[in-house]
N, C-alpha and C positions, 0 to 999 in steps of 0.2 A: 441672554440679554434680549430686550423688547425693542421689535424694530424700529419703534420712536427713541429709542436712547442711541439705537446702531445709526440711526439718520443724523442725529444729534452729534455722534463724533465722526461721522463722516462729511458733516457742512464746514470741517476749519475751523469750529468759532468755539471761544471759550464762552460769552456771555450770550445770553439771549433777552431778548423783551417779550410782550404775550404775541405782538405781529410774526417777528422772527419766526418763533415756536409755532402758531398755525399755518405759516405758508411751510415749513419743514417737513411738519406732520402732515397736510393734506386737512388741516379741520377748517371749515368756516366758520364756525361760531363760536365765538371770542370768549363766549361762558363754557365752552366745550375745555378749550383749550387751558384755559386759568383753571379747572377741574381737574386736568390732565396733570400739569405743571403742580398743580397742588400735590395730589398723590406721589408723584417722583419725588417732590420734595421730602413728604414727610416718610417715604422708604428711604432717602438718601441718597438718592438717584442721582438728584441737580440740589443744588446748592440756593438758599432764595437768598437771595442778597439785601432785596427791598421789595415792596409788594410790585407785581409786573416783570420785577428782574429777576432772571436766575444764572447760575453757571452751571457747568459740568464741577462736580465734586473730584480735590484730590488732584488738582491741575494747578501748574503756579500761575494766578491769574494777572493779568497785563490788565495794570489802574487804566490807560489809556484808553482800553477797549470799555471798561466797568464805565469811565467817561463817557462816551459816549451814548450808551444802553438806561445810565441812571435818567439822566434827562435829555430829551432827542427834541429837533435836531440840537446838535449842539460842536463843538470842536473843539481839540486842546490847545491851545496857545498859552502868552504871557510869558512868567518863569520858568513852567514847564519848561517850553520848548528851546530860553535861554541856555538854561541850566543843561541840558543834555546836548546842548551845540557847543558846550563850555564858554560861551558868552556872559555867565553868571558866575561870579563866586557865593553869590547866598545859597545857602543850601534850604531850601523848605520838602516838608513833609505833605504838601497839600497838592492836586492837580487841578489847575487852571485853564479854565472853558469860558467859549462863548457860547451862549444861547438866547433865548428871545424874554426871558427875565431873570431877576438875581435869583439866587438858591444857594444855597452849601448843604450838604450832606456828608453824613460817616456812614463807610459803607466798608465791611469785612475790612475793619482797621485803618481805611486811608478815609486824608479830608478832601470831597473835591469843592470846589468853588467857582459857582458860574456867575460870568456877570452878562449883565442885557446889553445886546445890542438891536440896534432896525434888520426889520428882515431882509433890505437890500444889501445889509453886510455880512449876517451871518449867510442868506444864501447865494454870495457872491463868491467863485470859488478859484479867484484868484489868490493862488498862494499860498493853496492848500493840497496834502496830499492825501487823497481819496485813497487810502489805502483797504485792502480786503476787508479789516477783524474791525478798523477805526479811522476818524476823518483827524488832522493834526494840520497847525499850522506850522507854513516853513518857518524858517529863519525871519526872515522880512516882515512877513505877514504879525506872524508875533509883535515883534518892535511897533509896526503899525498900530495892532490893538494896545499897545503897551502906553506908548504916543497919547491916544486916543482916551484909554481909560485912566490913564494917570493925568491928564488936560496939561499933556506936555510936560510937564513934574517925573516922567521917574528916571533915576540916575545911571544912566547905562555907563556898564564897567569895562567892557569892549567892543568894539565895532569891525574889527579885521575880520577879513573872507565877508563881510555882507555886499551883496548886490545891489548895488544903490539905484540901478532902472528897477529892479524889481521892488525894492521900498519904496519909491517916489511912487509907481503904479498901484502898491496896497495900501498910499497915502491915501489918492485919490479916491477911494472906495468910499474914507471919510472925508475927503477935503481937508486934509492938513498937508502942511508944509514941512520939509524936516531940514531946512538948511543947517538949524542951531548941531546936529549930529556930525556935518562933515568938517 
C-alpha cells in the first residue's frame, strides 16, 4: 500500500476534499494533488464521489460527513437532526444543510439539500457540534434553522427534552422569537 493511501486511513476520515488530501499528503499544489486523487481513483483506491470529493473505497460511508465535504463550509441541521433526536416522525431520505447558498446534490445514492444562510449564522457556532469527521446542528440549533427557513410555518411534532435557554439563544443568531413553541 502507498504511503498516501496508509496517511489517508490513518487521518479517521472517511471523506475528503482536494484541501484535506494535500495538507495529508504534504503536496502544495492543488493541480498536484487533483492529479494524485485522480490516479487513486481510477485504480480504485478512493472512491470520487463528485469532482473535488472522494472517499476511502469499501467503507460504510457516514452521509453526514459526505455533507459536509460536498459543499464546505456548510452543517447538517433541519430534519436531519429532528429525526435522529426522534423529535420527527417524517421519515426522509435526503440530508439537510446549511451553507452560504441553496444547492442539492445526489451523491453515491443519497439526496443532500442545502439552504443559504448569512455568514454570521452559518459561522456562528452556537449550537453546533464540531465534531472530528463533521459539523451538525444540535437539537435547538436545528429547530432555530427550522423556525427560520420555514418563516415560522413548519409544524413541530414534539418539543420534550429541548433546552429552551439554548433555542431562545440560537434564536437570536436570527432574531426570532419562539414563544408560539412553549
Amino acid at each position: 500500500m502507498s504511503t498516501k493511501l496508509t496517511k489517508l486511513l490513518q487521518s479517521g476520515r472517511q471523506v475528503f476534499n482536494l484541501d484535506d488530501l494535500g495538507i495529508i499528503w504534504g503536496q502544495k499544489k492543488r493541480s498536484d494533488t487533483r492529479q494524485s486523487a485522480r490516479d487513486y481513483a481510477a485504480q480504485g483506491s478512493l472512491k470520487r464521489l463528485k469532482p473535488g470529493v472522494y472517499a476511502l473505497p469499501h467503507v460504510d460511508l457516514d452521509t453526514y460527513a459526505i455533507a459536509n465535504k460536498i459543499l464546505a463550509p456548510s452543517y447538517v441541521t433541519g430534519l436531519s437532526i429532528l429525526t435522529d433526536a426522534g423529535l420527527s416522525y417524517q421519515y426522509t431520505d435526503k440530508v439537510f444543510s446549511i451553507a452560504l447558498y441553496n444547492k442539492s446534490y445526489e451523491v453515491d445514492g443519497s439526496n443532500f439539500i442545502y439552504s443559504q444562510a448569512k455568514p454570521s449564522v452559518l459561522f456562528n457556532s452556537l449550537g453546533l457540534d464540531e465534531k472530528a469527521k463533521f459539523s451538525i446542528a444540535s437539537t435547538e440549533r436545528a429547530i432555530a434553522d427550522l423556525i427560520y427557513l420555514s418563516k415560522g410555518q413548519y409544524p413541530f411534532e414534539k418539543v420534550e427534552g429541548i433546552d429552551w435557554d439554548l433555542l431562545e439563544s440560537c434564536g437570536e443568531i436570527y432574531d426570532c422569537a419562539f414563544e408560539y413553541l412553549y
